[in-house]
Backbone as JSON Lines, residues from 0, in Angstrom:
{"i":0,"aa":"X","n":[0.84,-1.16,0.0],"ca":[0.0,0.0,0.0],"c":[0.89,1.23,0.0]}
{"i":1,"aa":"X","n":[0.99,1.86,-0.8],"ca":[1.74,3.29,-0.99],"c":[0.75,4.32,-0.78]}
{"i":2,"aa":"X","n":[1.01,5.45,-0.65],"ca":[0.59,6.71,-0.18],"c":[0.93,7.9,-1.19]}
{"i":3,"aa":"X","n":[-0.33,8.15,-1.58],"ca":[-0.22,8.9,-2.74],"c":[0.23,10.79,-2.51]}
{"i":4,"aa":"X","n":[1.51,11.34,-2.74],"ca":[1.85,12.24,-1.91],"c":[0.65,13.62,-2.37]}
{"i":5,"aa":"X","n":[0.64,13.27,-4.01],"ca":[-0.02,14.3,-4.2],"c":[-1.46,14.75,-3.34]}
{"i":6,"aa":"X","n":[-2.44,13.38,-3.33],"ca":[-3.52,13.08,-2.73],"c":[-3.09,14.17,-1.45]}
{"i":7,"aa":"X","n":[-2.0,13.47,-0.65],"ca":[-1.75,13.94,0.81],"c":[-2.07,15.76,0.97]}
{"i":8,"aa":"X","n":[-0.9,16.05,-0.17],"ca":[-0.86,17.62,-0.08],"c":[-2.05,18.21,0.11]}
{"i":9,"aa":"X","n":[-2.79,17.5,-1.56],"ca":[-4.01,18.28,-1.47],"c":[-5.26,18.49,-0.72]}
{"i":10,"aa":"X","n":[-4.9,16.94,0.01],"ca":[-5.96,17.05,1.36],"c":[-5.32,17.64,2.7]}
{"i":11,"aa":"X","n":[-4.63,18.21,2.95],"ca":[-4.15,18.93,3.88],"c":[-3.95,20.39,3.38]}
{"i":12,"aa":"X","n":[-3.86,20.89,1.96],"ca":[-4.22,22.24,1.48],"c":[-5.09,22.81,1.55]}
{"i":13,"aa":"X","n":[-6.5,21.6,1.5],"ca":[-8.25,21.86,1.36],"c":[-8.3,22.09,2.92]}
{"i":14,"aa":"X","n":[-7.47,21.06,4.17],"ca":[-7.65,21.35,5.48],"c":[-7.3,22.56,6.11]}
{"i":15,"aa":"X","n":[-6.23,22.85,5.48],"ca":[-5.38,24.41,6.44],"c":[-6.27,25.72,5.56]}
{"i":16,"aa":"X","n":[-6.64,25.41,5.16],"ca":[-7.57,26.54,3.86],"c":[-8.53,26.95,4.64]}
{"i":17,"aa":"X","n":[-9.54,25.47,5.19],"ca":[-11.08,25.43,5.68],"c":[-10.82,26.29,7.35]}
{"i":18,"aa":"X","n":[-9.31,25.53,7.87],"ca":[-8.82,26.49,9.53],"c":[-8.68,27.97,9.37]}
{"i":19,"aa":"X","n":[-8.2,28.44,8.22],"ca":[-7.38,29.76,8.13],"c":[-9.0,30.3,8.2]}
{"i":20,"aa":"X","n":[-9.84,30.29,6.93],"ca":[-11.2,30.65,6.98],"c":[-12.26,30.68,8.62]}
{"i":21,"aa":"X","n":[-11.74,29.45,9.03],"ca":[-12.37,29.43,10.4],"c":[-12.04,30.43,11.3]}
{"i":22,"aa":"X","n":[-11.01,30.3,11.24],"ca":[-10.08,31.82,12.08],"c":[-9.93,32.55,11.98]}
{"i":23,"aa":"X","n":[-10.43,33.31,10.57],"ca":[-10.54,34.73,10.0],"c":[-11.91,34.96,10.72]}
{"i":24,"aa":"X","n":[-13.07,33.78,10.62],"ca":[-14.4,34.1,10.59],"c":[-14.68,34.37,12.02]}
{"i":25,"aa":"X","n":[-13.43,33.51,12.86],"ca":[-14.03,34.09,14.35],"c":[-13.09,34.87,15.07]}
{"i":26,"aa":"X","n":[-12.2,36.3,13.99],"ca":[-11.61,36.79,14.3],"c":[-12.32,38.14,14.16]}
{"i":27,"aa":"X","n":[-13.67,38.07,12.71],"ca":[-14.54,38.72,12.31],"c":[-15.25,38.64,13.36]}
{"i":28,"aa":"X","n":[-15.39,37.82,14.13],"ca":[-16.97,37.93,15.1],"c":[-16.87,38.39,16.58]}
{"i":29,"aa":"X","n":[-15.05,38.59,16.98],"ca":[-14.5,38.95,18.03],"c":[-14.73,40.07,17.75]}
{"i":30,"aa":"X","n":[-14.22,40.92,16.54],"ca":[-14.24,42.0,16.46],"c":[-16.14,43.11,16.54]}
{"i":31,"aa":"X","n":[-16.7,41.83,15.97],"ca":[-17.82,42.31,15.44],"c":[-18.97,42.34,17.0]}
{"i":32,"aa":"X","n":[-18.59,41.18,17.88],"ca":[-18.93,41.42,19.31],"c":[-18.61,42.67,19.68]}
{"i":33,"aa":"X","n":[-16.88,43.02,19.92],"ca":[-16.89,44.26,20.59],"c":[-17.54,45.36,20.25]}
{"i":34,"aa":"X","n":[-18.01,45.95,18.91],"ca":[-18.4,46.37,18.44],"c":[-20.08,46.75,18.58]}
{"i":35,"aa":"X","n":[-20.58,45.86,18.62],"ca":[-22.24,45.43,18.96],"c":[-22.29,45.44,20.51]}
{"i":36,"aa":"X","n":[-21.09,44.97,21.57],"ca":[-21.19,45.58,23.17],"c":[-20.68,47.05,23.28]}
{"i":37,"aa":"X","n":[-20.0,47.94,22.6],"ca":[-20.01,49.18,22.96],"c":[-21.26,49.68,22.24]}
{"i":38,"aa":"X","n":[-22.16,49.95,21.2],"ca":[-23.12,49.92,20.44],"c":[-24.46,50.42,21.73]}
{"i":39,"aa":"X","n":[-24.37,48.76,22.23],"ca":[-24.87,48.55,22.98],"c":[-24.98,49.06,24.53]}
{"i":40,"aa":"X","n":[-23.89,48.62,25.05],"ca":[-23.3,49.65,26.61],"c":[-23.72,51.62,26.52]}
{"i":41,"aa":"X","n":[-23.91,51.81,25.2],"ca":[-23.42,53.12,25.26],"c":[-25.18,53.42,25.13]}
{"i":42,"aa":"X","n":[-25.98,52.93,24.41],"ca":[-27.14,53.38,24.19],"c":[-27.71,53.24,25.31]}
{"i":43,"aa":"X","n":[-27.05,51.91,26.41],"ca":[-28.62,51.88,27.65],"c":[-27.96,53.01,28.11]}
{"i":44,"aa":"X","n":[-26.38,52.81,28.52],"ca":[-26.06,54.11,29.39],"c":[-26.92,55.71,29.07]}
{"i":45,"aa":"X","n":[-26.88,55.79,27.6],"ca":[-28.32,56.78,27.37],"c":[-29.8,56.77,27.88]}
{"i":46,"aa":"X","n":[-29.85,55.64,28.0],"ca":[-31.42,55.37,28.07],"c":[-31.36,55.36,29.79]}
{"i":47,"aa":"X","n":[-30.73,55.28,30.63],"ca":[-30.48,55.41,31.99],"c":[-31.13,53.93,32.33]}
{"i":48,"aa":"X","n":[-30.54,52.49,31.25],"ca":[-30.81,51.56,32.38],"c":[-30.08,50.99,33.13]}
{"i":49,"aa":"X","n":[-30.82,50.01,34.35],"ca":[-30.16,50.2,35.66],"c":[-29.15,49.0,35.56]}
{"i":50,"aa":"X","n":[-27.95,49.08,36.12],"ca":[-26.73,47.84,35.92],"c":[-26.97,46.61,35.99]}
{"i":51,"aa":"X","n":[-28.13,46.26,36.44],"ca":[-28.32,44.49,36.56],"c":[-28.89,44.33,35.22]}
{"i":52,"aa":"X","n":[-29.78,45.41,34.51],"ca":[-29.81,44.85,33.13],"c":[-29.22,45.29,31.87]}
{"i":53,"aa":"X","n":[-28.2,45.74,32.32],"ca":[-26.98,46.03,31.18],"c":[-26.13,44.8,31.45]}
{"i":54,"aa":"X","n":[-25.53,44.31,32.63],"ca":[-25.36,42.7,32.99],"c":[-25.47,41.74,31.68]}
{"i":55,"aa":"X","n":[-27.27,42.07,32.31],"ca":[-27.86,40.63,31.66],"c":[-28.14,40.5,29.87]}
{"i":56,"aa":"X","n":[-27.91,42.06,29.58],"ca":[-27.87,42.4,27.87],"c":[-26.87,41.75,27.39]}
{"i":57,"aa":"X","n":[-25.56,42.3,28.12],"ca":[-24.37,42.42,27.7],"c":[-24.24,40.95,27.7]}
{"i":58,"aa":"X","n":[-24.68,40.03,28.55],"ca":[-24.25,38.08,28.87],"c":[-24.8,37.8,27.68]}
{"i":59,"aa":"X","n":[-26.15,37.95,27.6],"ca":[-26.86,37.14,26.41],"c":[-26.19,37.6,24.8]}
{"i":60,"aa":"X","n":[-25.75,38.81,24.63],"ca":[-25.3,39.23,23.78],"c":[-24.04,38.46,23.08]}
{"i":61,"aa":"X","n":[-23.21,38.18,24.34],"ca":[-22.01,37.32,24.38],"c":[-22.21,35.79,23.88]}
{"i":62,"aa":"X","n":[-23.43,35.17,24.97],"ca":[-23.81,34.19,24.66],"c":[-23.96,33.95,23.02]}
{"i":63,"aa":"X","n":[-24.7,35.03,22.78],"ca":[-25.49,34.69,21.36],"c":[-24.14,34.67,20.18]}
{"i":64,"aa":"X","n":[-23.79,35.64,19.98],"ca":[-22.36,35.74,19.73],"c":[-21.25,34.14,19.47]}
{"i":65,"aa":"X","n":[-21.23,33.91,20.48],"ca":[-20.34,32.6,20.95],"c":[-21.11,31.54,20.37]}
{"i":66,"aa":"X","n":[-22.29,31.51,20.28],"ca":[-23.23,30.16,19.98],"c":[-23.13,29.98,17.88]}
{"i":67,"aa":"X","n":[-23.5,31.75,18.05],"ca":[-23.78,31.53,16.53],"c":[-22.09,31.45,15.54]}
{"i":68,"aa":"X","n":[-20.89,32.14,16.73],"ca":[-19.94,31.51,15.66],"c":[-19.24,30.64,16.04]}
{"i":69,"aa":"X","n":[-19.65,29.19,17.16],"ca":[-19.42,28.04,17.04],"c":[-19.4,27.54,16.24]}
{"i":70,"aa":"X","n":[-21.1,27.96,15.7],"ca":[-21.93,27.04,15.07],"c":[-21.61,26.82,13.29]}
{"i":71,"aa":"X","n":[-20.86,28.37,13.29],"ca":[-20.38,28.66,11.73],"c":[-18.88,27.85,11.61]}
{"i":72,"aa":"X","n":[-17.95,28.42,12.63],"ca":[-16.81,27.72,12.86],"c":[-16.8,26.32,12.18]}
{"i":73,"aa":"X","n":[-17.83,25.62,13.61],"ca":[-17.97,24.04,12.82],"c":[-18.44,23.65,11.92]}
{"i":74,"aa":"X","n":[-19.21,24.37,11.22],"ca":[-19.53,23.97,9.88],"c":[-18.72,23.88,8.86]}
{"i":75,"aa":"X","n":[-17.75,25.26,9.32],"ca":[-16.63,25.38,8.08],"c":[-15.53,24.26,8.29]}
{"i":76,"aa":"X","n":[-15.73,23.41,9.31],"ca":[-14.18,22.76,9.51],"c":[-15.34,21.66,8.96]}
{"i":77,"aa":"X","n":[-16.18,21.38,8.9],"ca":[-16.93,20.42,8.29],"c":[-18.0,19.52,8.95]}
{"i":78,"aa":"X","n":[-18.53,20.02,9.97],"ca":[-18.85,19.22,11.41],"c":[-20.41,19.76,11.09]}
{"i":79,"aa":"X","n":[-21.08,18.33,10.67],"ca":[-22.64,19.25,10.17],"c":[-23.75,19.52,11.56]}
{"i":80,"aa":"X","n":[-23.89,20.78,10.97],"ca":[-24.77,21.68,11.76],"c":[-25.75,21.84,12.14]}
{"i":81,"aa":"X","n":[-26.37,20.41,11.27],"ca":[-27.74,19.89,12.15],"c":[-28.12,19.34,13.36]}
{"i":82,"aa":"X","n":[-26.64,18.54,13.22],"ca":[-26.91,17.54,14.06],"c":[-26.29,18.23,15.17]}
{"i":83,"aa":"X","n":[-25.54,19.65,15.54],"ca":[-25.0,20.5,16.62],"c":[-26.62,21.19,16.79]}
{"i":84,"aa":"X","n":[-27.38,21.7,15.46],"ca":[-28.14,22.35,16.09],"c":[-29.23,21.48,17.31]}
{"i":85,"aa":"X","n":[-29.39,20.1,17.06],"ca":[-30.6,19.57,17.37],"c":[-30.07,18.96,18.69]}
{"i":86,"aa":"X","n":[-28.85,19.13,19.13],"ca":[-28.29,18.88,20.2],"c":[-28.05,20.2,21.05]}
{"i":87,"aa":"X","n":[-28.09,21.17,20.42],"ca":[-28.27,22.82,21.4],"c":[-29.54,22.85,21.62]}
{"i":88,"aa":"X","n":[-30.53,22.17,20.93],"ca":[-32.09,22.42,21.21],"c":[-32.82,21.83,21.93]}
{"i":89,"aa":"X","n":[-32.11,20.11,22.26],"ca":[-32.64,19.52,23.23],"c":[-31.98,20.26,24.57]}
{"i":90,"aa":"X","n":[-30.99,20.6,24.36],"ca":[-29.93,21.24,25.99],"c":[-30.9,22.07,26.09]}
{"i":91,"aa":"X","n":[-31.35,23.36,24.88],"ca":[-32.0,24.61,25.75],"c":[-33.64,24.17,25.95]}
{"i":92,"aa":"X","n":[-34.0,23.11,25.78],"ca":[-35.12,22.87,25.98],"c":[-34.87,22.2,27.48]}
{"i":93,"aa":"X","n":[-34.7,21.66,27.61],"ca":[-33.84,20.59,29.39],"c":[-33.64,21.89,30.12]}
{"i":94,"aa":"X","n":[-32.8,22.91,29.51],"ca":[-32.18,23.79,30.69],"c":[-33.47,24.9,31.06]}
{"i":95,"aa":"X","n":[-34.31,25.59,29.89],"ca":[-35.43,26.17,29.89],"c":[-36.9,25.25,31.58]}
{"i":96,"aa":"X","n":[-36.73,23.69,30.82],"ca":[-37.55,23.37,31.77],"c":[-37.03,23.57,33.24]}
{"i":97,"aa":"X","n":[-36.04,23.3,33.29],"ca":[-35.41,22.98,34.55],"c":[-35.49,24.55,35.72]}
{"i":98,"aa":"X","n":[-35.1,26.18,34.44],"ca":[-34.95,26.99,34.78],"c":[-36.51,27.68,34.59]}
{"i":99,"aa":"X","n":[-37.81,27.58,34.68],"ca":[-38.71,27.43,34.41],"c":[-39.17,28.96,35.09]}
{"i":100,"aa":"X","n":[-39.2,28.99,36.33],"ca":[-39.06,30.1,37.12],"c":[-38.75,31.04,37.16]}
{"i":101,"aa":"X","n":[-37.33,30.57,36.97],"ca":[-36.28,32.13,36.92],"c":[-36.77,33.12,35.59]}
{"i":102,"aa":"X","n":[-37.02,31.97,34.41],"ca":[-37.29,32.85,33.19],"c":[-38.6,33.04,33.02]}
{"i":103,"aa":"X","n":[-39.43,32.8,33.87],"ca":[-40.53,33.81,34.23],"c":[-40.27,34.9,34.52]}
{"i":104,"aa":"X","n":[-39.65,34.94,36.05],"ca":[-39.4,35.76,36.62],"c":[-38.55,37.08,35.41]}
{"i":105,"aa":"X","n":[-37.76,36.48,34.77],"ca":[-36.53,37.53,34.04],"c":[-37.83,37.96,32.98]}
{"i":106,"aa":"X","n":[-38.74,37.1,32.58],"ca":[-39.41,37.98,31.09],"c":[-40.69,38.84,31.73]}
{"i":107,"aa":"X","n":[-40.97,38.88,32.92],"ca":[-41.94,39.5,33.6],"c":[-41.37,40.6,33.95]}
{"i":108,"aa":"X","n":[-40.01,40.52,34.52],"ca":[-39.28,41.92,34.29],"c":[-38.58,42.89,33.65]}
{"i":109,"aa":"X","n":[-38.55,41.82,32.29],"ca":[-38.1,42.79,30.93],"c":[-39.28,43.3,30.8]}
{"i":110,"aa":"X","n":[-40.89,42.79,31.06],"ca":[-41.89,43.73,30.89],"c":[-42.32,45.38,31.44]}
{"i":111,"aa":"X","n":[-41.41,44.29,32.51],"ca":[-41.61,45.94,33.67],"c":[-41.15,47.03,33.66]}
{"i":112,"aa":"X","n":[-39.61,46.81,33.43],"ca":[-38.79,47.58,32.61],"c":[-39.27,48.16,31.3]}
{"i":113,"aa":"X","n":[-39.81,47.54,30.42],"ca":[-40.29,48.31,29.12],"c":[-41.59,48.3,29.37]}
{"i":114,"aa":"X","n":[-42.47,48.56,30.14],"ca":[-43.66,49.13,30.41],"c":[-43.67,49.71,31.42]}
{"i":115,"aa":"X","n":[-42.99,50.03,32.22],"ca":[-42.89,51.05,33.64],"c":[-44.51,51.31,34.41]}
{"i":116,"aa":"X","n":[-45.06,50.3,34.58],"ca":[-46.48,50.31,35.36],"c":[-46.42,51.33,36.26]}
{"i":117,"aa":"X","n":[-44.64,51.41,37.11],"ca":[-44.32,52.0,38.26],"c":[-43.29,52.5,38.13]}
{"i":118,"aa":"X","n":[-42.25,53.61,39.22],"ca":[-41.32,54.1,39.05],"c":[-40.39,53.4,40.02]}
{"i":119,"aa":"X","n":[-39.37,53.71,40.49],"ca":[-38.69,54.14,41.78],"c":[-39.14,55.18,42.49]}
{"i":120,"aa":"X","n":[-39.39,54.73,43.2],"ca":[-39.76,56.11,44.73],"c":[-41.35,55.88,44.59]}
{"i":121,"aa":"X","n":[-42.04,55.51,43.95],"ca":[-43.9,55.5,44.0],"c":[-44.29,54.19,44.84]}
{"i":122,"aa":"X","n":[-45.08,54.47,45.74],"ca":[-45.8,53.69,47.1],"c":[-46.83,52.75,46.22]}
{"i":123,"aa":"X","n":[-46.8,51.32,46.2],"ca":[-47.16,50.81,45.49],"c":[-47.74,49.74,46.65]}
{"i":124,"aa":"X","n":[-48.88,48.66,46.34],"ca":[-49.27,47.47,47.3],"c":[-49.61,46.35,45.82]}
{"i":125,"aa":"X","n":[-48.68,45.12,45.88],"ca":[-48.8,43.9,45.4],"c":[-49.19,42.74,46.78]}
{"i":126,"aa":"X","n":[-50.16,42.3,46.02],"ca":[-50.87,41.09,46.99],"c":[-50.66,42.01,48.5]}
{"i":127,"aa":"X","n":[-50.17,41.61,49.34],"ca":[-50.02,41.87,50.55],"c":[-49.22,42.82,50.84]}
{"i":128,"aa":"X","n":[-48.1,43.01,50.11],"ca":[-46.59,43.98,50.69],"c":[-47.01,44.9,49.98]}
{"i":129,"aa":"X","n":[-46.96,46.45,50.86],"ca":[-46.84,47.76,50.7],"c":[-45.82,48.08,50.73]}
{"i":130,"aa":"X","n":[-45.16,49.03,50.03],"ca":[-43.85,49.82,50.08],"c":[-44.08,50.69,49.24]}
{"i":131,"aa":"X","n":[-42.84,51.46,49.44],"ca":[-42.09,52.2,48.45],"c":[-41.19,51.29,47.26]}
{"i":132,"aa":"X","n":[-41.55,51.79,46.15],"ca":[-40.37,51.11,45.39],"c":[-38.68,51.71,45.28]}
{"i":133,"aa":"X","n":[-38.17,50.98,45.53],"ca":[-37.03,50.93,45.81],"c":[-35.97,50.68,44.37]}
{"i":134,"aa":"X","n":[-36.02,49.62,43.82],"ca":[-35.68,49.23,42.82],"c":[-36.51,48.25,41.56]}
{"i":135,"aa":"X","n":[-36.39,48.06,40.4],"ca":[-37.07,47.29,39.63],"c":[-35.95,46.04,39.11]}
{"i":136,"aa":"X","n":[-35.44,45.41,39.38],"ca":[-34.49,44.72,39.15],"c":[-35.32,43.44,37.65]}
{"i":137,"aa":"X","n":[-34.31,42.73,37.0],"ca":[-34.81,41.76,36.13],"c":[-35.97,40.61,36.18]}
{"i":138,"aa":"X","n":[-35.34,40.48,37.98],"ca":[-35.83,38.86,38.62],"c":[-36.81,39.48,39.65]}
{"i":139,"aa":"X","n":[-36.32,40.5,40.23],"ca":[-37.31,40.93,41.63],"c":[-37.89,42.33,41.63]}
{"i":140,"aa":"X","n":[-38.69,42.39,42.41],"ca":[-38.86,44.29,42.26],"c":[-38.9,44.44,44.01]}
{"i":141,"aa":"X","n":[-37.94,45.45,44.58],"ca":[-37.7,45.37,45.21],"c":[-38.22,46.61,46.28]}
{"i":142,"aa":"X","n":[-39.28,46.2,47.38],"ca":[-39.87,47.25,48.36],"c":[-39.16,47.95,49.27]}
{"i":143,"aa":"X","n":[-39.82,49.14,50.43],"ca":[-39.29,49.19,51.44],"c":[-40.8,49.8,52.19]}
{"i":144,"aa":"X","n":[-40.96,48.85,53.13],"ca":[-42.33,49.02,53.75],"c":[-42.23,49.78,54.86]}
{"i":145,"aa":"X","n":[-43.41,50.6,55.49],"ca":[-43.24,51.38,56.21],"c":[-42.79,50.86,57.65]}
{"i":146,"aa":"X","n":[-42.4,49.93,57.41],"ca":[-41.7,49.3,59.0],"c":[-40.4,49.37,58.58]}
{"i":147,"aa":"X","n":[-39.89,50.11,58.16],"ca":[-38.43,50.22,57.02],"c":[-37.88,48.87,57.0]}
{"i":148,"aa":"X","n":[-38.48,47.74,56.39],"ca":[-38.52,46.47,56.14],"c":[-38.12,46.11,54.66]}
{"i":149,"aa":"X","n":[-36.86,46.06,53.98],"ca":[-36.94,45.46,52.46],"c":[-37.45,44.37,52.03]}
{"i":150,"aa":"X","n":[-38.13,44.59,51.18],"ca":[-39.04,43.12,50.8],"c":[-38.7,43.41,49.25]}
{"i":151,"aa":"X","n":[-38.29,41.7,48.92],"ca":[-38.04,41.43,47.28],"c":[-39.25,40.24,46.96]}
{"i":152,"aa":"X","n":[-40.12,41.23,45.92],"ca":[-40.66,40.73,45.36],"c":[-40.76,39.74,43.79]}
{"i":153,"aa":"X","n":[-41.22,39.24,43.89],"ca":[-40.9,38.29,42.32],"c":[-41.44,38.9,41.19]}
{"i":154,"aa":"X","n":[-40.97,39.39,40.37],"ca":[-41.49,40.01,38.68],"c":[-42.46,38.72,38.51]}
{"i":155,"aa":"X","n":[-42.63,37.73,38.51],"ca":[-44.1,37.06,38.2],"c":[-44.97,37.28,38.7]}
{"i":156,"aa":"X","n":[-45.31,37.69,40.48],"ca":[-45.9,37.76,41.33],"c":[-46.27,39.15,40.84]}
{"i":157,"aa":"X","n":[-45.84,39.68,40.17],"ca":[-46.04,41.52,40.19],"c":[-46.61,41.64,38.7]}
{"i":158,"aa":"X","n":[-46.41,40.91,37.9],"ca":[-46.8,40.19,36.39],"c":[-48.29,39.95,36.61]}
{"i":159,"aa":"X","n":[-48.59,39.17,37.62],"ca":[-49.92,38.22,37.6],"c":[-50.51,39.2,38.21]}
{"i":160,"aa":"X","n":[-50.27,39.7,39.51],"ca":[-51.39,40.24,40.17],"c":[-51.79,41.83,39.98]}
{"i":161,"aa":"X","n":[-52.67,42.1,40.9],"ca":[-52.83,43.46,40.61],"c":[-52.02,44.21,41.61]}
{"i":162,"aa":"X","n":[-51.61,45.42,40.99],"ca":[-50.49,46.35,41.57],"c":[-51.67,47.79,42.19]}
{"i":163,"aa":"X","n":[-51.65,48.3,43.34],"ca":[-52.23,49.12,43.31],"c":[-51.02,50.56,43.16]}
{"i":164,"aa":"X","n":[-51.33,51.79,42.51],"ca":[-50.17,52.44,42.73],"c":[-51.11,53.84,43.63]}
{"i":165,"aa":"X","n":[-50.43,53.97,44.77],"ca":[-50.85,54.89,45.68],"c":[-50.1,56.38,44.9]}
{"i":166,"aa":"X","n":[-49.09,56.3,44.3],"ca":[-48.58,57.51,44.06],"c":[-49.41,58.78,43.69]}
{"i":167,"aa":"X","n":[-50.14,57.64,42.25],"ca":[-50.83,58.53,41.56],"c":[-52.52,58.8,41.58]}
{"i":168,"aa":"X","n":[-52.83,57.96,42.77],"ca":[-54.42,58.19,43.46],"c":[-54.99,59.55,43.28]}
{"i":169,"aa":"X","n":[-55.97,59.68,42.99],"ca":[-56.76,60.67,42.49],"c":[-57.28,60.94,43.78]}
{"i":170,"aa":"X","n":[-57.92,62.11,44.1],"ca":[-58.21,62.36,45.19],"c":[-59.9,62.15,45.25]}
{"i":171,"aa":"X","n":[-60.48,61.98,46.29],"ca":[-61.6,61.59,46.38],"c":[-63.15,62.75,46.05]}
{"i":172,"aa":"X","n":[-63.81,62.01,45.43],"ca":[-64.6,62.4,44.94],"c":[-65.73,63.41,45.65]}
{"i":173,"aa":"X","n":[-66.19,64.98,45.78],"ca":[-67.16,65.4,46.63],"c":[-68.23,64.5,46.52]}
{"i":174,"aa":"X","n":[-68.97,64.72,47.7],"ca":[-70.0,64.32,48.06],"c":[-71.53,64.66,46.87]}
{"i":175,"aa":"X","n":[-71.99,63.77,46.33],"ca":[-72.5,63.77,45.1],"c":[-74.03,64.72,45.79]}
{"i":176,"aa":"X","n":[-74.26,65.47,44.7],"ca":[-76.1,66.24,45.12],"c":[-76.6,65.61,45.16]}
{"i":177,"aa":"X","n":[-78.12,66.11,46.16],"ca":[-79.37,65.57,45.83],"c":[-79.94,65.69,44.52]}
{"i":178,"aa":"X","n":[-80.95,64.86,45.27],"ca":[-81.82,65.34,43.17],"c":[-82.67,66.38,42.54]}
{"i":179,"aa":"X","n":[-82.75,67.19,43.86],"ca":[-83.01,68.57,43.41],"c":[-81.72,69.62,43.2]}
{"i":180,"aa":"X","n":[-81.05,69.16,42.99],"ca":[-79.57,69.86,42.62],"c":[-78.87,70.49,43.96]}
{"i":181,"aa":"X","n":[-79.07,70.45,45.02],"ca":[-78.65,70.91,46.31],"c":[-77.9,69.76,46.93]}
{"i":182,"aa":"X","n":[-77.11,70.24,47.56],"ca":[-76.08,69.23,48.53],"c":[-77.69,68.73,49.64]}
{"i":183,"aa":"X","n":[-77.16,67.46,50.39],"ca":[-78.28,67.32,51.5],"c":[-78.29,68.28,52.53]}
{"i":184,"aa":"X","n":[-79.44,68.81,53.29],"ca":[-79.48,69.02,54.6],"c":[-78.92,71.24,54.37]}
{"i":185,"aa":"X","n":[-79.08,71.7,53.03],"ca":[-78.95,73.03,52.35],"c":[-80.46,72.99,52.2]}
{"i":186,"aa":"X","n":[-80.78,74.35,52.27],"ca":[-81.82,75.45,51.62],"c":[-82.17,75.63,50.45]}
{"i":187,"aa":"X","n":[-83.33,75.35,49.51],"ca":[-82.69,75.86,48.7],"c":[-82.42,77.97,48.71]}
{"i":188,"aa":"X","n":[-82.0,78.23,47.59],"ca":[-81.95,79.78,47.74],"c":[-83.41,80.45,47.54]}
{"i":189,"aa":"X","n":[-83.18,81.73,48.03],"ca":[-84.62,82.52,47.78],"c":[-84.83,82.75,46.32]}
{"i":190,"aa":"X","n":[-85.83,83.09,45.94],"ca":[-86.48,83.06,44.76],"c":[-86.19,84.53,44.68]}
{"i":191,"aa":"X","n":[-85.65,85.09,43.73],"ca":[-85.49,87.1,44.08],"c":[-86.68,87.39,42.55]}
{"i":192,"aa":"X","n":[-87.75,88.06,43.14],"ca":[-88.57,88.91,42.25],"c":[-88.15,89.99,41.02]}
{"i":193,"aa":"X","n":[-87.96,89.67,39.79],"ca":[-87.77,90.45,38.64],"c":[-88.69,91.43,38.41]}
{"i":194,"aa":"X","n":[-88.42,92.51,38.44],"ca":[-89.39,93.66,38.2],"c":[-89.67,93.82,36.65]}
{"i":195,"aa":"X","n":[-91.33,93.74,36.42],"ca":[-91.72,93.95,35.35],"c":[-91.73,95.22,34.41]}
């Protein structure tokens, strides 16, 4: 059995070809991350959001990043991408169930965050706990009750139920007339004579 040199070359020319490409492509995506996290960092810092969810932007961002140029990487070295994808899909399906809660909790408070029901500093009552709001965090929203007591509440718990907000209470309504147009327990006025 001899060994055909040419064969050799050319299958190790087609190999270092498919690496160099691999390593350009995730030299492109290093660059193209940093790029998309300052992008990014710089606009919430505009938008004044609060550090636990610039955190959690900036992770998933990374994540996503890392996943999608694995996924190119291995394709280009030749490693098919179905069978990686359908093995990332059973993991995020397993890890989703498992984390079931938490990512309630986190998408109940990306709501909160982009719907602001409430502020910081507005006196709010969920289910039972009254406070002041204190903070709106991803996972919790976080009180301070008039027993200067911190209480962390769950973004699902604050999702599902009803929120009352004391801040912006309207003030209460006068005392409605009778049905002759007079308040109760009033006169009416004198009748004053028009001269003909």
């Amino acid at each position: 059995m001899t060994l055909d040199a040419a064969f050799f070359q050319s299958q190790l020319a087609a190999g270092s070809l498919q690496v160099i490409e691999a390593v350009l492509v995730a030299i492109a995506a290093t660059v193209g991350l940093r790029v998309a996290l300052n992008l990014t960092g710089s606009a919430m810092r505009r938008a004044r959001v609060d550090t636990g969810t610039q955190i959690l932007v900036t992770r998933a961002l990374v994540v996503t990043f890392v996943v999608v140029t694995v996924l190119v990487v291995l394709g280009m070295l030749g490693v098919s991408s179905l069978s990686l994808v359908t093995v990332a899909g059973a993991v995020g399906l397993a890890f989703s169930l498992a984390t079931q809660d938490i990512l309630k909790n986190f998408f109940a408070g990306v709501y909160l965050l982009l719907e602001r029901p409430f502020r910081v500093g507005d006196t709010v009552q969920v289910k039972d706990q009254r406070g002041v709001v204190e903070n709106i965090g991803v996972r919790t929203t976080m009180l301070r009750t008039p027993d200067n007591v911190q209480v962390l509440v769950p973004n699902a718990v604050v999702f599902a139920e009803v929120v009352s907000n004391y801040t912006y209470a309207r003030p209460a309504a006068p005392e409605t007339a009778a049905t002759d147009g007079h308040a109760e327990g009033l006169t009416p006025p004198q009748a004053t004579k028009v001269p003909s």
